[in-house]
C-alpha positions in Angstrom: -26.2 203.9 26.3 -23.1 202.5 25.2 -21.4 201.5 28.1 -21.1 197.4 28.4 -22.2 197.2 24.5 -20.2 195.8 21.5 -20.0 198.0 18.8 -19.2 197.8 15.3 -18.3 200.2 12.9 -18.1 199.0 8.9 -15.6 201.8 6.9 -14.5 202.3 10.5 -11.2 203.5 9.8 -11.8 206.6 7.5 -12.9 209.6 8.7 -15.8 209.2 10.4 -14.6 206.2 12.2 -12.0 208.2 13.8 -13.9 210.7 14.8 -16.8 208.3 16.4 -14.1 206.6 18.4 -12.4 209.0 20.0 -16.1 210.4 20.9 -17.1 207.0 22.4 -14.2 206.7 24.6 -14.8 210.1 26.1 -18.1 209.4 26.4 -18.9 205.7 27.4 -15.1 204.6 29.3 -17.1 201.6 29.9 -18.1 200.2 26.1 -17.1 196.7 26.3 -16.1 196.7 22.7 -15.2 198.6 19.7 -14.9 196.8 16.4 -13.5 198.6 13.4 -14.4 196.3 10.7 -12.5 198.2 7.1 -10.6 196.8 4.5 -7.9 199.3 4.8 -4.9 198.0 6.0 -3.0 200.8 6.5 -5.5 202.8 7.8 -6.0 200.2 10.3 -2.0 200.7 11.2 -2.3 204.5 11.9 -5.0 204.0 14.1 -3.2 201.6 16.3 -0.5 204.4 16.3 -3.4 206.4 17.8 -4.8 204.1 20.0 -2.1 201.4 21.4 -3.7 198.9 21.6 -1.9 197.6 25.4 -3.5 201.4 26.7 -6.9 200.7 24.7 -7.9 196.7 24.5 -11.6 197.3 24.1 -10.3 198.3 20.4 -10.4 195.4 18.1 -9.6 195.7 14.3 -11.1 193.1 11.3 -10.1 193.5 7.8 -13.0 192.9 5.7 -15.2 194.1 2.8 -18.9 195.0 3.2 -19.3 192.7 0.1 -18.1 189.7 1.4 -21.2 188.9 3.9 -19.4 185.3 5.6 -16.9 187.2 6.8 -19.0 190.8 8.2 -21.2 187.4 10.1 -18.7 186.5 11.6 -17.5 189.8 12.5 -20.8 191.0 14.1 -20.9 187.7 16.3 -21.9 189.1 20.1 -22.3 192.8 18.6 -24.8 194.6 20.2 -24.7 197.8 17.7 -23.7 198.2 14.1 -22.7 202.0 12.5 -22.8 201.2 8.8 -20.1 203.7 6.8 -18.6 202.1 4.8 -19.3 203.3 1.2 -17.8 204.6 -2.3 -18.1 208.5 -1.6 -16.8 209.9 -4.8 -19.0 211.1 -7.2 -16.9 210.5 -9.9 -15.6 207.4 -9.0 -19.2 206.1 -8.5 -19.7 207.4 -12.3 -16.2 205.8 -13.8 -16.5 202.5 -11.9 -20.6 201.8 -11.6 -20.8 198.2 -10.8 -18.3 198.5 -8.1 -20.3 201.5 -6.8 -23.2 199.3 -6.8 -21.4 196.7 -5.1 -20.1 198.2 -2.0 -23.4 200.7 -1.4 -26.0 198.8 -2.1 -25.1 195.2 -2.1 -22.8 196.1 1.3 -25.7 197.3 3.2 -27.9 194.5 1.8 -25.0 191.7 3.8 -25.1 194.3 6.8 -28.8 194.3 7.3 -28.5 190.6 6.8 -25.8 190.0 9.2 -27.0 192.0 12.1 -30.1 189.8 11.2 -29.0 186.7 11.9 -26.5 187.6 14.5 -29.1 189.1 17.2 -28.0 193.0 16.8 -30.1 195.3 19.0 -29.8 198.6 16.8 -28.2 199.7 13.6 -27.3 203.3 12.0 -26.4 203.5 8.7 -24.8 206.9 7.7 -26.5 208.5 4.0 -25.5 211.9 2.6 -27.3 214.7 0.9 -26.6 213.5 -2.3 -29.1 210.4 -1.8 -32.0 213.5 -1.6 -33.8 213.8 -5.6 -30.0 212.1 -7.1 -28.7 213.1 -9.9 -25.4 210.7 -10.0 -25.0 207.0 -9.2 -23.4 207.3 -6.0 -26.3 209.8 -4.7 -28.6 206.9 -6.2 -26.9 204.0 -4.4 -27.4 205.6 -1.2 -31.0 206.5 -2.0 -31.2 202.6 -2.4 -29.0 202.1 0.7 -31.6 204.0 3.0 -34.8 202.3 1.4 -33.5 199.0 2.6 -32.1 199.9 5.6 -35.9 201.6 6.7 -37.7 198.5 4.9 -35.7 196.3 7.5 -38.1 196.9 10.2 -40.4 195.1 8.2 -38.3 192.0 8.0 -37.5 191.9 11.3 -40.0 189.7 12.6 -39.9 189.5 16.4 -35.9 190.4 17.1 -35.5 193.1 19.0 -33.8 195.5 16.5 -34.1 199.0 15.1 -32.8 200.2 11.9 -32.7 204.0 10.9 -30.3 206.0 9.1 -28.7 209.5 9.2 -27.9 211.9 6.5 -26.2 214.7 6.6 -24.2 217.6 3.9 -20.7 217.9 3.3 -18.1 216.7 6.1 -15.8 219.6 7.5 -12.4 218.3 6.9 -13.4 214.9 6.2 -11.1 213.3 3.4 -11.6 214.1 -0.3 -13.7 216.9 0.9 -13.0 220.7 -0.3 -11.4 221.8 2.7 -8.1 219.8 2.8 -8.6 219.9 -0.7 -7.9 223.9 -1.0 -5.9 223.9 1.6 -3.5 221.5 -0.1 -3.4 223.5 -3.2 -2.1 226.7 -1.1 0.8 224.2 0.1 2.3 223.5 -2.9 1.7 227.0 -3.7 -1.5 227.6 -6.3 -1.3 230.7 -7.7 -5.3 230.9 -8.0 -8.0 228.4 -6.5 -10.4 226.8 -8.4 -14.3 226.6 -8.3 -16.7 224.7 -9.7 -19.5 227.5 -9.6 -19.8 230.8 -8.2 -23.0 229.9 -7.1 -22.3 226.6 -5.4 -23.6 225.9 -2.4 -23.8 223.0 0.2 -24.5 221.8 3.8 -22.3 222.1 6.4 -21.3 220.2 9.4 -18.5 218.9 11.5 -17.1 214.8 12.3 -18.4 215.7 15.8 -21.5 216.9 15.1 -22.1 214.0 12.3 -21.1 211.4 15.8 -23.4 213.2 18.1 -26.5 212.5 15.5 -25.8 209.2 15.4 -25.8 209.3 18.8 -29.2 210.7 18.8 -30.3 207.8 17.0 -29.3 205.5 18.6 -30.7 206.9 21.9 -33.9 207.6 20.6 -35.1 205.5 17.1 -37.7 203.3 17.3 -36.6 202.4 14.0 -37.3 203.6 10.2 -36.8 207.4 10.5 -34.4 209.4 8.6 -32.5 211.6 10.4 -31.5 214.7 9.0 -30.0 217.9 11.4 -30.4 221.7 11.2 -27.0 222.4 10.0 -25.9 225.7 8.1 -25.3 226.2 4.6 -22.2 227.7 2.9 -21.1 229.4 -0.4 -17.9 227.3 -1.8 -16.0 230.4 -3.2 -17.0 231.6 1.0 -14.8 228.6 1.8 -12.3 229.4 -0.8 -11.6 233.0 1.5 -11.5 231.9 4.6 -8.7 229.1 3.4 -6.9 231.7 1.0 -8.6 235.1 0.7 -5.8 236.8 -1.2 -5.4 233.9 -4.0 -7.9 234.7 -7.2 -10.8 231.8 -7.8 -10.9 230.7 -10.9 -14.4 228.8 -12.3 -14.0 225.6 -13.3 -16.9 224.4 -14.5 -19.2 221.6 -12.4 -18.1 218.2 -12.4 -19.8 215.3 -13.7 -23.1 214.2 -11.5 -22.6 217.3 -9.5 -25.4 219.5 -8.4 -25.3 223.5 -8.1 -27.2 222.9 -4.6 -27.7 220.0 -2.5 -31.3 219.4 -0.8 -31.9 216.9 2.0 -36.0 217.0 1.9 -38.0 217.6 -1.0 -41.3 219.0 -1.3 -42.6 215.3 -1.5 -40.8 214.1 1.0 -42.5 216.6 3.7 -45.9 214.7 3.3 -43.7 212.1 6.0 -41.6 215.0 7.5 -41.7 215.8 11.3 -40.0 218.5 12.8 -38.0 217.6 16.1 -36.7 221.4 17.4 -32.9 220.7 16.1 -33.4 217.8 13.7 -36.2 216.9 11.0 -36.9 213.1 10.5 -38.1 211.2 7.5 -40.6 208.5 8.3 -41.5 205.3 6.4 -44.3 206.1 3.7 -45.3 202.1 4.1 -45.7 199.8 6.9 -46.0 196.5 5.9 -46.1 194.5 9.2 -48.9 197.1 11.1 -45.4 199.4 12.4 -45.7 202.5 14.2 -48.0 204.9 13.1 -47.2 209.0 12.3 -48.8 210.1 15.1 -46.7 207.3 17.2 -43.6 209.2 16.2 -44.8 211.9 16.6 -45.5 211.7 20.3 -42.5 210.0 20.8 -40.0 212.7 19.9 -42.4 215.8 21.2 -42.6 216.4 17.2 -44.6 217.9 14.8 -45.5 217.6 11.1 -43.9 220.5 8.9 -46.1 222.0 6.2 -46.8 220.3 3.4 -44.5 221.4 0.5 -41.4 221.9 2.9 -38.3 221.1 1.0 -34.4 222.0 2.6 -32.0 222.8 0.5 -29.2 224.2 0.7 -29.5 227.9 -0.8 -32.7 228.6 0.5 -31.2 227.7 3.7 -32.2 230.4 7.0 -29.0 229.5 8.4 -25.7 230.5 6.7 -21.7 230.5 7.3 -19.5 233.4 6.7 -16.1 233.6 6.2 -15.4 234.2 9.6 -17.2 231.3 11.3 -15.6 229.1 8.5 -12.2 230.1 9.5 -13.1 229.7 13.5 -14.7 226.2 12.7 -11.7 224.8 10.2 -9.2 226.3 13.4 -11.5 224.4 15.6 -12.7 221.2 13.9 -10.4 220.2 11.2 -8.0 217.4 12.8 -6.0 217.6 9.4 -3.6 215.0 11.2 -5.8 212.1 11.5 -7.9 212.8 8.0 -7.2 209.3 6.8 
């Protein structure tokens, strides 16, 4: 799928970005390219550390901002494949610091949907989060925004051959600024107690690998316009809190600001255009404006079927839960705490 194709990752040196290109060298040996397009400089550096670049010359790196579209053109000259991540994550940065916010998520995937435009890109996947599902806070808001133009795209697309979709997905295991390497950070420098927001919090769960391998999906299957959102477990924070540190006391902090007690990734309205594909659910376009695909189209494609009207997923009515136990196996397993960057 990959191999012979140029790809591009925006925001591809946090987290994610890692993680998607270690998968994609173990998986396609032959992708012609890999850009990382970020503006962090640093970053940048300790991913050359990772990946020399005289043992890995398919790995090319451009500094550059999402905002500035001239230079994400020129960036996506030849690219075959675009993974849009770059955004402003924090919740309360996005609430301190709104016009930036507003800059990077929505403005930024307005230049990426126009670059891979104009430069001929076959298929784009931009990555969303829970928080975009019924927000509450800016940065939930922006990437509500973010996925409405990225899904209206395929309307403006004329006759290029190119798909646009999105992913979205809970919290990150281990992914920076996330609560894991937050707690476990506090038991370093030796916290006497760990702190929660709520008792009751809860929130979706899933790992860099398994976030890679749905874009994957995507990429491999969209015929563009669907949101893609995966059967993942749910977890109870103070759950987390044990498996990290289960003889410090939790302490309740109090939520933050633009924080939600739960996180949902389909509403009840949203499951009028909800289809069920066996290990993933997908959101399709609500309006076609050029004649697109229609809901049974989709439908046939991916073997699907509608879910019942009123379906909504969220994370404490969940079926699927984590326990302490398969938290601690999956931090021993999954968190990489030496390339969180």
């Amino acid at each position: 799928m990959l191999n012979n194709k140029t790809v591009l990752i925006t925001g591809g040196s946090g987290s994610f970005g890692n993680k998607f290109v270690e998968v994609i060298l173990r998986e396609f040996p032959n992708v012609k390219k890999i850009i990382i397009y970020s503006r962090g400089e640093l970053k940048q550096f300790n991913m050359k550390q990772r990946w020399p670049e005289k043992d890995y010359p398919q790995l090319r790196y451009f500094i550059g901002d999402v905002r500035d579209k001239d230079r994400l053109i020129r960036a996506c000259e030849g690219v075959d494949v675009i993974i849009h991540a770059a955004a402003i994550k924090q919740v309360d940065t996005a609430e301190y610091n709104p016009d930036e916010c507003i800059k990077t998520n929505v403005g930024g995937a307005q230049n990426v949907i126009d670059a891979a435009l104009r430069c001929g890109v076959q298929d784009v996947v931009a990555l969303s989060t829970d928080k975009a599902c019924a927000p509450i806070n800016l940065y939930g808001a922006t990437k509500l925004t973010s996925d409405k133009l990225f899904v209206a795209a395929n309307n403006i697309s004329g006759r290029k051959d190119i798909r646009f979709s999105v992913v979205r997905y809970g919290n990150v295991m281990g992914s920076r600024g996330s609560v894991i390497p937050f707690f476990q950070e506090k038991v370093k420098e030796g916290a006497k107690e760990l702190p929660i927001t709520d008792m009751r919090m809860t929130r979706f769960n899933i790992t860099l690998e398994e976030g890679v391998q749905l874009v994957l999906f995507a990429l491999r299957h969209h015929l563009g316009g669907e949101i893609f959102i995966p059967k993942i477990p749910s977890y109870h924070i103070c759950d987390v809190a044990r498996a990290i540190a289960p003889d410090l006391p939790q302490v309740e902090v109090g939520i933050r600001p633009g924080e939600k007690l739960h996180e949902e990734m389909i509403t009840a309205t949203d499951s009028l255009n909800t289809i069920d594909l066996g290990e993933r659910y997908a959101i399709l376009p609500s309006i076609s404006f050029n004649g697109n695909r229609t809901k049974e189209e989709y439908i046939k494609h991916y073997g699907a079927k509608p879910v019942k009207e009123g379906f909504h997923y969220s994370s404490d009515t969940n079926d699927t839960w984590e326990t302490v136990e398969s938290i601690k196996e999956k931090i021993a397993r999954y968190v990489d705490t030496e390339h969180i960057i």
